[in-house]
VOBA-1610 file (N, C-alpha, C; in pm, whole numbers, padded with zeros to 5 digits, always signed):
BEGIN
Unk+02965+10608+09741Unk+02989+10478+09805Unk+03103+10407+09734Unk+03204+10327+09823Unk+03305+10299+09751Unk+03269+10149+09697Unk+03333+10163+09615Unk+03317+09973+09567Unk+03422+09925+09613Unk+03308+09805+09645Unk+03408+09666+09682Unk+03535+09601+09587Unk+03646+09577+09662Unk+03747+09556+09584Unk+03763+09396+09541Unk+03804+09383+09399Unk+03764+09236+09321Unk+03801+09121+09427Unk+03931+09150+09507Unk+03988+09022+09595Unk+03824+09025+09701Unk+03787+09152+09732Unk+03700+09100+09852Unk+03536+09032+09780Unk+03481+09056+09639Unk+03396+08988+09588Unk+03423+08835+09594Unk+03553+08820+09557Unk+03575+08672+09469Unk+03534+08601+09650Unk+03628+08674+09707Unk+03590+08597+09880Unk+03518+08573+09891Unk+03387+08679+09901Unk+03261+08625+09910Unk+03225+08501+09849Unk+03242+08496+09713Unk+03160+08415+09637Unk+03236+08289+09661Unk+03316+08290+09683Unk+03385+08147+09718Unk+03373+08096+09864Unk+03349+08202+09939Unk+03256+08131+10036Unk+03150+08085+10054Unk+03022+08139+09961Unk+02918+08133+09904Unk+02909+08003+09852Unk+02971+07965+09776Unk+03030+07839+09710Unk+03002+07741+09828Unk+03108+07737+09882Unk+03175+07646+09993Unk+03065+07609+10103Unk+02970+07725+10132Unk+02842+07660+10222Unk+02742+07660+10148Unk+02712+07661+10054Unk+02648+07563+09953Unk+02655+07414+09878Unk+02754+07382+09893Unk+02825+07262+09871Unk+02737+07171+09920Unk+02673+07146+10046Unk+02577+07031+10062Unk+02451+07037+10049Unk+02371+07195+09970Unk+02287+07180+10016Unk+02250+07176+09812Unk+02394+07167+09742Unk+02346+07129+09597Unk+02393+06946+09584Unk+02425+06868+09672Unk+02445+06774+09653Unk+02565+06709+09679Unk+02684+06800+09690Unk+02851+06739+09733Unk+02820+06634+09829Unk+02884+06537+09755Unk+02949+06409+09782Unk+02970+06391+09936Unk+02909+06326+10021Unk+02957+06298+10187Unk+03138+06306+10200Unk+03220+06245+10120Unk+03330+06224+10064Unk+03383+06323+10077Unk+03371+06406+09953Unk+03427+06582+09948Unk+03382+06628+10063Unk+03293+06615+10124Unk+03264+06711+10261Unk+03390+06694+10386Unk+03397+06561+10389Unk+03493+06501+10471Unk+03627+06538+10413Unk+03673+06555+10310Unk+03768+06587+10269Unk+03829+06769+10307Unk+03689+06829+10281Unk+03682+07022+10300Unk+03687+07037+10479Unk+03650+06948+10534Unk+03627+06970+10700Unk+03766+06986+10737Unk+03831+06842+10695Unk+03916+06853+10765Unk+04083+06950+10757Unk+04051+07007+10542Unk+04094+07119+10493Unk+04044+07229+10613Unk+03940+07278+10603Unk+03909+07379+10683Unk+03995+07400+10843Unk+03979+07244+10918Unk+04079+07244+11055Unk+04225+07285+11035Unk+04279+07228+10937Unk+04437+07280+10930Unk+04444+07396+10877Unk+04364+07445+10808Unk+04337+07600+10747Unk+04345+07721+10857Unk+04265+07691+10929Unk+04230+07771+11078Unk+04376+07775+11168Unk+04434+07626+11168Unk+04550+07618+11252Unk+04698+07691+11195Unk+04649+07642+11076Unk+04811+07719+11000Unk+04797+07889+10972Unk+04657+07964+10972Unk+04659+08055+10997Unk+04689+08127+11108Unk+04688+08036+11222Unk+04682+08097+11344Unk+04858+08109+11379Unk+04907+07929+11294Unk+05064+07933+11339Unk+05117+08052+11189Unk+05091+08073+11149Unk+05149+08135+11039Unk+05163+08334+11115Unk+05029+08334+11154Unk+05060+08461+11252Unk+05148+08473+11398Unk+05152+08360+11438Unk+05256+08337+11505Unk+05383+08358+11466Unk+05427+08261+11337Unk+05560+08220+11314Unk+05606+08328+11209Unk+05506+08353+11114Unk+05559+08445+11020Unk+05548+08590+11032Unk+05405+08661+11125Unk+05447+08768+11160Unk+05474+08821+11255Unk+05464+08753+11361Unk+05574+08792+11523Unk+05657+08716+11533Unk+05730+08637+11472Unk+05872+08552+11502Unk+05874+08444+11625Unk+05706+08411+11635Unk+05697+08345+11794Unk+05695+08172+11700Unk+05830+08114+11714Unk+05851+07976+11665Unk+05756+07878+11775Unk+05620+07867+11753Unk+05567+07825+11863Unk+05533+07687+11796Unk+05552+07597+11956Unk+05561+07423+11887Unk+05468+07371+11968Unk+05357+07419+12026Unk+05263+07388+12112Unk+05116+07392+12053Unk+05078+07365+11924Unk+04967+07358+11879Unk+04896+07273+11961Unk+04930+07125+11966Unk+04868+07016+12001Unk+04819+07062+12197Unk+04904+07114+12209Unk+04881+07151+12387Unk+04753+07200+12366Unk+04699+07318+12277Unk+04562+07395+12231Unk+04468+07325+12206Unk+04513+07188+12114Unk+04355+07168+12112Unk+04345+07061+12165Unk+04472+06967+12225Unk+04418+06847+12334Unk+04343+06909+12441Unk+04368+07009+12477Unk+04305+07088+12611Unk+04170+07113+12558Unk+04162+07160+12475Unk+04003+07208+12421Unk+03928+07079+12369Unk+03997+06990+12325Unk+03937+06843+12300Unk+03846+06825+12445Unk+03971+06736+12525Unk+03943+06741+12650Unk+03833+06775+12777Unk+03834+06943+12736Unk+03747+07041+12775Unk+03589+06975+12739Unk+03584+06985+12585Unk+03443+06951+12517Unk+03360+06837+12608Unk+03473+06672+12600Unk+03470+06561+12596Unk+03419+06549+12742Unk+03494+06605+12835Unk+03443+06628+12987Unk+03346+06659+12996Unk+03300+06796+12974Unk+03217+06844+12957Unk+03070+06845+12953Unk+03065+06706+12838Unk+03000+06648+12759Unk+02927+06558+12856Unk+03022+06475+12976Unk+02938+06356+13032Unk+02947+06438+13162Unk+02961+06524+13181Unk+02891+06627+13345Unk+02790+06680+13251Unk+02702+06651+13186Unk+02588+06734+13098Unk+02591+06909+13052Unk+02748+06937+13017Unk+02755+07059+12932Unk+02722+07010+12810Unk+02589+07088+12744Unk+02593+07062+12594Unk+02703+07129+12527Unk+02763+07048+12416Unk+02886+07031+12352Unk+02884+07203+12287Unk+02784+07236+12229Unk+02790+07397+12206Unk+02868+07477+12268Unk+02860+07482+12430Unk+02880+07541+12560Unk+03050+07491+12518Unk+03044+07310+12526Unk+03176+07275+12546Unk+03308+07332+12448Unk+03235+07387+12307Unk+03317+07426+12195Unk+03395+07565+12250Unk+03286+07658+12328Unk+03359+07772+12331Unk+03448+07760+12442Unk+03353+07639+12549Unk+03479+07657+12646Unk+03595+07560+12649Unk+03629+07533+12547Unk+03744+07442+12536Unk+03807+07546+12481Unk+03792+07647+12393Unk+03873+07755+12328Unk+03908+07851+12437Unk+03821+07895+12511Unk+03859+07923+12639Unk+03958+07853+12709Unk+03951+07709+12770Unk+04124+07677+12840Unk+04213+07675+12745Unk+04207+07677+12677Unk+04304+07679+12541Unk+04376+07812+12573Unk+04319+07914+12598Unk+04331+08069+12604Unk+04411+08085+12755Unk+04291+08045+12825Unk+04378+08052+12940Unk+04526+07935+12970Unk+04553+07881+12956Unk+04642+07790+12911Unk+04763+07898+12864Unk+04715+07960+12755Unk+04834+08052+12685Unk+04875+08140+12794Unk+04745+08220+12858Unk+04816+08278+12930Unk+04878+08254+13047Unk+04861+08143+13143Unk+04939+08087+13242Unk+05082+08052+13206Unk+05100+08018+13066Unk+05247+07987+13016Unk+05312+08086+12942Unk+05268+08226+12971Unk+05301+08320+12834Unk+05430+08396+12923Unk+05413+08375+13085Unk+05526+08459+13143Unk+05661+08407+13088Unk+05669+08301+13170Unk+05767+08222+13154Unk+05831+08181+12990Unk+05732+08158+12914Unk+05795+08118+12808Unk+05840+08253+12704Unk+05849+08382+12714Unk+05831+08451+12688Unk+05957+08532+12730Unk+06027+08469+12839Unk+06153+08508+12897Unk+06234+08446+12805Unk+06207+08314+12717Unk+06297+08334+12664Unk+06262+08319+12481Unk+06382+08339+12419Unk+06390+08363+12325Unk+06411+08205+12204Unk+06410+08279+12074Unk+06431+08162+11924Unk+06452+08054+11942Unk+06547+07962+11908Unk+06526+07815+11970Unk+06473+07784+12137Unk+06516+07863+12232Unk+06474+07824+12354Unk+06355+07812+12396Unk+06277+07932+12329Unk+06179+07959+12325Unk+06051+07831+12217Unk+06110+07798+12100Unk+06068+07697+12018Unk+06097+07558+12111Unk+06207+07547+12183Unk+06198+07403+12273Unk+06125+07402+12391Unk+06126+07511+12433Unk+06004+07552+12563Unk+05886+07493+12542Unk+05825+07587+12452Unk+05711+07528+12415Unk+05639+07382+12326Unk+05795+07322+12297Unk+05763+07187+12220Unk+05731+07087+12380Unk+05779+07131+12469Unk+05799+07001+12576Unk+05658+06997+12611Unk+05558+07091+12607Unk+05421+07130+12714Unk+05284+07032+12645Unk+05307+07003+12558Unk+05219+06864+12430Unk+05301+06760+12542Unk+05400+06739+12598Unk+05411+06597+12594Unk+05374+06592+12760Unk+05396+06683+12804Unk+05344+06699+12986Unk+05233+06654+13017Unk+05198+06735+12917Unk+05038+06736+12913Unk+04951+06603+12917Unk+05016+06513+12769Unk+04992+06393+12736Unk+05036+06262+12865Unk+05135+06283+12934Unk+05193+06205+13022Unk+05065+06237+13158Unk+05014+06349+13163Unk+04957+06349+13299Unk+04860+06367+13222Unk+04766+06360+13134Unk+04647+06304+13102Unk+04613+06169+13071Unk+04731+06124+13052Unk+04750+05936+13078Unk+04707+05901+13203Unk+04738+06001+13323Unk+04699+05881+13453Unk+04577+05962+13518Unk+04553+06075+13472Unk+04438+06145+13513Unk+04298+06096+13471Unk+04248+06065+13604Unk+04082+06034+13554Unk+03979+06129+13546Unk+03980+06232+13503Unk+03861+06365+13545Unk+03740+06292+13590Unk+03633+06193+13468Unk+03521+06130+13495Unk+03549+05995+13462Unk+03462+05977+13606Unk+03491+05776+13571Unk+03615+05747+13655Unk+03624+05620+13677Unk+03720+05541+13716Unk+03763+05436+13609Unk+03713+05435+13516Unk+03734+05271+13406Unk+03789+05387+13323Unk+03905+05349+13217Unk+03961+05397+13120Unk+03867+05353+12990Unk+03814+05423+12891Unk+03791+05426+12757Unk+03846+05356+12661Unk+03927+05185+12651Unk+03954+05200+12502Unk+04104+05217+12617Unk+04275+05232+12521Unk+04401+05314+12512Unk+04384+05396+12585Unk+04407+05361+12691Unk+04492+05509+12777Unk+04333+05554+12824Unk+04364+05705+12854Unk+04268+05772+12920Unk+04196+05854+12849Unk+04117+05779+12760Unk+04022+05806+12652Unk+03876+05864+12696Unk+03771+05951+12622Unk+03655+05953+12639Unk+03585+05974+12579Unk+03500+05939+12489Unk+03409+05963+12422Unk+03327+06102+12457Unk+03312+06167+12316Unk+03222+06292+12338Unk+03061+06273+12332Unk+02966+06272+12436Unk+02856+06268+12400Unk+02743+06381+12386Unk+02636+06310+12348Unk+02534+06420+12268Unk+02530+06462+12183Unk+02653+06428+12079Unk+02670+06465+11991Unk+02585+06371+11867Unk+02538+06281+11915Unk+02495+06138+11820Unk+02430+06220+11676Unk+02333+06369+11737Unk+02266+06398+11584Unk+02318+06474+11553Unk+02455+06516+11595Unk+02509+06649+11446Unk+02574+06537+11340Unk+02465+06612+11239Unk+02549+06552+11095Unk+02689+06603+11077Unk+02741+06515+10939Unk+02884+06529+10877Unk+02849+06679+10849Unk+02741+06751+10738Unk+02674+06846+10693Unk+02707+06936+10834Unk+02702+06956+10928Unk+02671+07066+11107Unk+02801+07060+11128Unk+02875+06947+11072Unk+03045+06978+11154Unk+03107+07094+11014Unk+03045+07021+10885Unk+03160+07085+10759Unk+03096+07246+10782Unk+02982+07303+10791Unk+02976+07448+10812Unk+03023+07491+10974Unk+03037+07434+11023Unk+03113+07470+11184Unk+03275+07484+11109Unk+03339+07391+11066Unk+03499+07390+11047Unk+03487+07487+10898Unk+03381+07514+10828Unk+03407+07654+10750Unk+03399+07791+10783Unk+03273+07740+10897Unk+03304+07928+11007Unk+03414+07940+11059Unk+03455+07831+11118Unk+03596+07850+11168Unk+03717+07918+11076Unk+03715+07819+10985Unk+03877+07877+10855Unk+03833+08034+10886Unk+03688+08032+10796Unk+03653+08208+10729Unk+03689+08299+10818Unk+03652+08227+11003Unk+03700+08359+11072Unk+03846+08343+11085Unk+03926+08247+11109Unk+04059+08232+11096Unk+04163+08354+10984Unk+04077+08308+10871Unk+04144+08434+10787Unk+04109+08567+10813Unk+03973+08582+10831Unk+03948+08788+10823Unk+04005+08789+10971Unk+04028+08719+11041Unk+04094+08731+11170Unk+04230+08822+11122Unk+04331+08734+11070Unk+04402+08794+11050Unk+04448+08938+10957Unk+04337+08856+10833Unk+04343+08998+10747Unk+04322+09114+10827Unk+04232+09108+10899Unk+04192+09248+10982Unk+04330+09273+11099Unk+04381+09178+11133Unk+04497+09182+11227Unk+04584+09267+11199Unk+04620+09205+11061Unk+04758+09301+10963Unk+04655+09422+10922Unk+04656+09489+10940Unk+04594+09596+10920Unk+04552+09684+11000Unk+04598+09670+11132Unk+04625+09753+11255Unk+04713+09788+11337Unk+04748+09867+11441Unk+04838+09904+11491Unk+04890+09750+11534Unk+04810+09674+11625Unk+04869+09530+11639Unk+04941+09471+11550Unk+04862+09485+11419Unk+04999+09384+11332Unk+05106+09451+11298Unk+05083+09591+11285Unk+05226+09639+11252Unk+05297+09633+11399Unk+05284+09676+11505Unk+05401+09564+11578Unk+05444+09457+11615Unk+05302+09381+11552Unk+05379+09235+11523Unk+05471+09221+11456Unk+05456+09335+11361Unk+05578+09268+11233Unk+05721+09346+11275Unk+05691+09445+11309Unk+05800+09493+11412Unk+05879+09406+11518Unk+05807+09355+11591Unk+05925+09247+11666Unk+05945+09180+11574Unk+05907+09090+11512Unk+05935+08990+11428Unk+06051+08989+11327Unk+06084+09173+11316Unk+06217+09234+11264Unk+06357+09233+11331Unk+06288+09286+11451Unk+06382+09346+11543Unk+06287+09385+11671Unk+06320+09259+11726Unk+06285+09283+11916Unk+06300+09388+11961Unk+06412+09388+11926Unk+06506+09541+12068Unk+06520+09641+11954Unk+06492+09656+11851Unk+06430+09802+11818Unk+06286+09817+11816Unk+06208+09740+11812Unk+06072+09743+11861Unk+06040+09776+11995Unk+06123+09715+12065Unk+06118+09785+12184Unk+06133+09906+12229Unk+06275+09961+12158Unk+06334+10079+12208Unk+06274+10236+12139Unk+06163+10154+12070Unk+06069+10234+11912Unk+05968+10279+12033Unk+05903+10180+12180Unk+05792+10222+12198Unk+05683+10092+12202Unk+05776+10005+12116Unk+05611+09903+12127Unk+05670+09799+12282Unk+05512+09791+12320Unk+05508+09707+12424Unk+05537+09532+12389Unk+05678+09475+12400Unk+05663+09375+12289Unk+05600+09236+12352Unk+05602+09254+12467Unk+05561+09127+12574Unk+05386+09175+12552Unk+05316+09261+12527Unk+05171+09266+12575Unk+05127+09251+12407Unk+05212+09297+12315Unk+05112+09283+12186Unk+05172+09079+12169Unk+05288+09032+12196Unk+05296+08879+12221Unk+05181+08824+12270Unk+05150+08886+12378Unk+05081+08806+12442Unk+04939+08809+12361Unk+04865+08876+12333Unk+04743+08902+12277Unk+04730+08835+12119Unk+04885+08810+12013Unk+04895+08707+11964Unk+04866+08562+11986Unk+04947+08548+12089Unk+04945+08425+12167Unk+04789+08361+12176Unk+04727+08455+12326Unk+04627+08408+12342Unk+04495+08422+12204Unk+04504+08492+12137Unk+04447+08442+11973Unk+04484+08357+11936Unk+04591+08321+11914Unk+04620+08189+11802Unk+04575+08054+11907Unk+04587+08057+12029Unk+04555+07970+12111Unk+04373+07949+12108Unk+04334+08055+12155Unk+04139+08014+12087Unk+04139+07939+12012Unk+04176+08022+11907Unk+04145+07987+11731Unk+04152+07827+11716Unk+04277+07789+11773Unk+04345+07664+11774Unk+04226+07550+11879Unk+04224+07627+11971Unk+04125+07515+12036Unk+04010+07542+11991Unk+03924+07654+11951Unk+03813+07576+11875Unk+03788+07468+11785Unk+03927+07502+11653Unk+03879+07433+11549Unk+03981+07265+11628Unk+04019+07268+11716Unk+04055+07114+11762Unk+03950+07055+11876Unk+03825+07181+11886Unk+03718+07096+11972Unk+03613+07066+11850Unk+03609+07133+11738Unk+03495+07104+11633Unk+03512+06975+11602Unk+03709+06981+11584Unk+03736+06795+11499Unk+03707+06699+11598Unk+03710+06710+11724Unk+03622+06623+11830Unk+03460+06636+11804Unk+03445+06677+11767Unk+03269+06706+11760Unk+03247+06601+11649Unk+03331+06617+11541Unk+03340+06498+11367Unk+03347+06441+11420Unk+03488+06365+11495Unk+03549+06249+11571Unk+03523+06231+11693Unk+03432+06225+11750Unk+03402+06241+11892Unk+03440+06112+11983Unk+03575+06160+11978Unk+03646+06020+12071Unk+03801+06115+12051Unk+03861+06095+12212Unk+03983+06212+12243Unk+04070+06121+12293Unk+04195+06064+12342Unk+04260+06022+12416Unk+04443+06108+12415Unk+04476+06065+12514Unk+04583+06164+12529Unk+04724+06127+12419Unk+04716+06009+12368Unk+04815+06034+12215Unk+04754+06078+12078Unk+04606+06063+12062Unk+04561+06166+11965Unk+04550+06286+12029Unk+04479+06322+12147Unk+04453+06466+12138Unk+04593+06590+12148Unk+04689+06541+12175Unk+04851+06563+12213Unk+04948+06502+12128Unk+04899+06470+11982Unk+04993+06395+11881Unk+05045+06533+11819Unk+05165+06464+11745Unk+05287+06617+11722Unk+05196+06588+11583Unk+05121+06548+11528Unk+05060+06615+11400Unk+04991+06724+11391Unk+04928+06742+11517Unk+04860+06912+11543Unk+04969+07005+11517Unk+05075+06982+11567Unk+05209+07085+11537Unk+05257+07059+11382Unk+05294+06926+11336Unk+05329+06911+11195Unk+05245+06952+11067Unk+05106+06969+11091Unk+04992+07001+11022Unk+05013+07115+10978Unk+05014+07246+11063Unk+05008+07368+11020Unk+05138+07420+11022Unk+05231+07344+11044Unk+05363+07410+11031Unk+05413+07363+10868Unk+05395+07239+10858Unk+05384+07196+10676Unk+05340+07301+10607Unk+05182+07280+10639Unk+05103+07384+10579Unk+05138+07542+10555Unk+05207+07604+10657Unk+05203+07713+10668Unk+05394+07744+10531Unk+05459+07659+10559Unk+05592+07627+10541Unk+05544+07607+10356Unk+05510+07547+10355Unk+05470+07486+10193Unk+05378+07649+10133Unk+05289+07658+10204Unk+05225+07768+10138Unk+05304+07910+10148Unk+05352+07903+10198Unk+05449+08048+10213Unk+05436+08122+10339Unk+05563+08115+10437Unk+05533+08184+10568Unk+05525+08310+10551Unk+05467+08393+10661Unk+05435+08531+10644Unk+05309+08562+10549Unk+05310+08506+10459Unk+05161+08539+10353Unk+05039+08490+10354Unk+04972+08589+10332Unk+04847+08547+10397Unk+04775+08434+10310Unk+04767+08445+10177Unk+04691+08296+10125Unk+04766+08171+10127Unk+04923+08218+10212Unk+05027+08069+10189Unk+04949+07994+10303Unk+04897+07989+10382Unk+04795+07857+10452Unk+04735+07827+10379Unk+04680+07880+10295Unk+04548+07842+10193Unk+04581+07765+10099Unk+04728+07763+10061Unk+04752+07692+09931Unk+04836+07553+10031Unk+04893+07609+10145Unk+04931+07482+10234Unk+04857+07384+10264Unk+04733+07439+10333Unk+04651+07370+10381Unk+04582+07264+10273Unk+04613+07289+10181Unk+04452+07267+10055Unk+04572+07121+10047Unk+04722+07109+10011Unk+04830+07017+09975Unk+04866+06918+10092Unk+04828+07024+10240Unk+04866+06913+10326Unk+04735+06784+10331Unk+04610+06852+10312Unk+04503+06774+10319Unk+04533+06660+10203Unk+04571+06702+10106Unk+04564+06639+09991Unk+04667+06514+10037Unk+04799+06487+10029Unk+04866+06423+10155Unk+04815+06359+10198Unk+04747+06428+10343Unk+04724+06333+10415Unk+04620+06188+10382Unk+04523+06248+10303Unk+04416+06124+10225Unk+04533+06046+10110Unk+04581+06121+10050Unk+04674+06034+09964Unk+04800+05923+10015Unk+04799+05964+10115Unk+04950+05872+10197Unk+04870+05795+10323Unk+04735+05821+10361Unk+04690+05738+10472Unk+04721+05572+10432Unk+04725+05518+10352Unk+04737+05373+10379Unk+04902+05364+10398Unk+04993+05473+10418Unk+05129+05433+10417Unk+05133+05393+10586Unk+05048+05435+10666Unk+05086+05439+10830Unk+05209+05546+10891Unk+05294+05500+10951Unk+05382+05538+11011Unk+05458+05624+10887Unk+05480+05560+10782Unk+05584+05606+10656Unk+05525+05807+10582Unk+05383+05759+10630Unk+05331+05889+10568Unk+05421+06025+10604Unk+05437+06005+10731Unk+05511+06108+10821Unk+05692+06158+10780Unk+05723+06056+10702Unk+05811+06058+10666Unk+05845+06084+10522Unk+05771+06043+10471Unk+05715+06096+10290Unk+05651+06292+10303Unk+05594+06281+10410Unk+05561+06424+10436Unk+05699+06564+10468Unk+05717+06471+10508Unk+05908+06530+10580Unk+05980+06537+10471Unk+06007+06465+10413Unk+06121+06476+10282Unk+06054+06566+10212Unk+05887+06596+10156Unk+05830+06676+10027Unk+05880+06841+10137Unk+05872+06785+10239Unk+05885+07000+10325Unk+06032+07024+10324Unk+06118+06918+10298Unk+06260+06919+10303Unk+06306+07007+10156Unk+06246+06926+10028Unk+06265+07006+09914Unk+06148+07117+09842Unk+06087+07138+09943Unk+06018+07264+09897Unk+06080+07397+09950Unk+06134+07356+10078Unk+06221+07452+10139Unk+06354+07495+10084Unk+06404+07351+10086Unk+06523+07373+09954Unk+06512+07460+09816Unk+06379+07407+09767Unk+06362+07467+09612Unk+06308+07576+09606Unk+06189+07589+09752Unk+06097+07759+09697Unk+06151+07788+09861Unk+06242+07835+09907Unk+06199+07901+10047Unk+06140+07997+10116Unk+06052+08068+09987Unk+05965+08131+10078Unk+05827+08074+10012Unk+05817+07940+09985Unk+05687+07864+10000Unk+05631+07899+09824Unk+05542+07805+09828Unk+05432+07836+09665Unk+05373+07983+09668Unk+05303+08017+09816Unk+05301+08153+09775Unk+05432+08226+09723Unk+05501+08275+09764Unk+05597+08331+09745Unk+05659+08313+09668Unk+05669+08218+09568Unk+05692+08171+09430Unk+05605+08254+09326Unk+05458+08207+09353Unk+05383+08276+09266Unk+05365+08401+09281Unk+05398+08485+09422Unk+05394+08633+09427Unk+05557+08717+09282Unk+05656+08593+09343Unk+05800+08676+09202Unk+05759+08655+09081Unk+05688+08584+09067Unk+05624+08560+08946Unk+05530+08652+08915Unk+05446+08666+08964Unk+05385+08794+08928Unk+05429+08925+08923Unk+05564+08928+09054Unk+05606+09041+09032Unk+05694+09092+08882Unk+05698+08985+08849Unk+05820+08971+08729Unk+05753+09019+08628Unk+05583+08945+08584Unk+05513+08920+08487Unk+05463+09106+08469Unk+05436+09161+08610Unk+05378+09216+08618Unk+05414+09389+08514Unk+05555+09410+08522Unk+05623+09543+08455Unk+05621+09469+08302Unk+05633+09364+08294Unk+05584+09307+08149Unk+05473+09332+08074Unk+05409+09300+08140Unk+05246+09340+08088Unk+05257+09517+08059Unk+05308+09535+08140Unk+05289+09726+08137Unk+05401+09768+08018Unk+05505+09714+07989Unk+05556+09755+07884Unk+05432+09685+07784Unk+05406+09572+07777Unk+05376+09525+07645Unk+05246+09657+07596Unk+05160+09674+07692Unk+05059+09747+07687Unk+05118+09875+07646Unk+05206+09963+07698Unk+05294+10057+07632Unk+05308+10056+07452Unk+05381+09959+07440Unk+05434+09947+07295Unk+05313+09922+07190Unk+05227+09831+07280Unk+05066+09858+07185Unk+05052+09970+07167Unk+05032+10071+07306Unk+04982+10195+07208Unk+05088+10265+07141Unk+05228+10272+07165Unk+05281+10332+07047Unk+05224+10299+06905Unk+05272+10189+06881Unk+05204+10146+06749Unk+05100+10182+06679Unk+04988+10182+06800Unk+04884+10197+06726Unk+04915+10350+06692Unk+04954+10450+06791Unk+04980+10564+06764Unk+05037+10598+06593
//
């Protein structure tokens, strides 16, 4: 029997950790703090497999989970219990991707990145005058409260947005590690030798796509489940897009724990700069301006040359020990 390898123990146990956390006493506080770590965790994994290993510059996060918000929130007052509403908001989320995957898919790198930035604001403009339920508006705009939700605790959302991250990552880990990811990473090289290699580059896109799109609207119907109140400039705000693109950007694109170390800094941020308002967004912008400048391939990728550096070091030093001792 083979043994388990140390990276996949420590996983465990640090997940182990992490859904234990309320049931040894963590702080309501820290919980609220890990939830909403966990949502951008899930998202920047999903844009990070997008952006870093198929080259799909995709700017449509917020389209994913206003729709799956949405979905829940509706849902919710035609008497779908919100359970039902979680998966099927990840569902239009999905289908969503794929109704827009022809077209946007024709075209390419920036066109393709402005394509998909415009479909958050469509969206938001005709969910402004759209009434699904009701005739009276909610509150701003065309708001709705999620109901039934009154008895899930803070405790039922923070292990919902930790199933989420956990599958977010072995999602991918297991991704890169199949014929799929290696032609993900193949286009992501070279389109038109990926192509001309054999890979189907429009059908393994698409099956990216509609993954990162689920993924995305679940964990943006869970944060409706915490926040159970949606309207079409939160559920369609460009912070769903700025969130995991920070995140993913800061932690190192392409690598797989660079969400992890993104996510953990953007959260940190965002609680640290909330009383700035409007300015936060802009204090956030300048720190992604010189991290890009200073590390451009992110903190991961910093600490990976670093290790790589450290690493033939250690092996000489260990060398010259045993001469000596010899």
């Amino acid at each position: 029997m083979k043994i388990p390898r140390l990276t996949t123990l420590v996983s465990v146990a640090v997940l182990v950790v992490l859904a234990l956390f309320p049931v040894i006493g963590i702080s309501l506080s820290w919980l609220n703090y890990l939830f909403l770590f966990f949502i951008y965790l899930a998202l920047a994994n999903m844009w990070n497999m997008l952006a870093g290993y198929t080259g799909l510059i995709c700017l449509c996060p917020a389209a994913f989970v206003g729709l799956a918000g949405y979905t829940l929130a509706i849902g919710t007052w035609v008497g779908v219990p919100f359970q039902v509403g979680l998966i099927a908001g990840a569902a239009v989320a999905a289908i969503f991707a794929l109704l827009i995957s022809y077209p946007v898919f024709r075209m390419r790198g920036i066109y393709f990145a402005i394509g998909t930035l415009i479909l958050p604001e469509v969206l938001r403009v005709w969910f402004s005058f759209w009434r699904p339920v009701g005739n009276v508006y909610q509150g701003m705009g065309a708001g709705y409260s999620v109901t039934g939700v009154a008895g899930v605790t803070l405790v039922d959302t923070y292990w919902l947005g930790l199933a989420i991250a956990a599958a977010s990552i072995f999602l991918v880990h297991m991704i890169l590690r199949t014929r799929l990811g290696l032609g993900l990473t193949a286009i992501r090289d070279n389109e038109n030798t990926a192509a001309s290699s054999g890979v189907n580059v429009f059908r393994l896109k698409l099956y990216s796509f509609l993954i990162a799109a689920f993924i995305m609207g679940i964990a943006g119907a869970a944060y409706y489940i915490f926040s159970p109140r949606i309207n079409p400039m939160g559920g369609f705000s460009i912070r769903w897009l700025l969130m995991p693109l920070m995140a993913t950007v800061i932690g190192g694109e392409g690598i797989e724990e660079g969400p992890i170390i993104g996510a953990a800094i953007v959260t940190f941020l965002t609680f640290q700069l909330a009383d700035y308002g409007a300015w936060s967004l802009l204090i956030q912008g300048v720190i992604l301006v010189v991290v890009v400048a200073v590390m451009p391939q992110g903190i991961g990728g910093l600490l990976r040359q670093v290790g790589a550096y450290r690493f033939p070091l250690r092996l000489l030093q260990a060398a010259e020990g045993k001469i000596h001792k010899a």
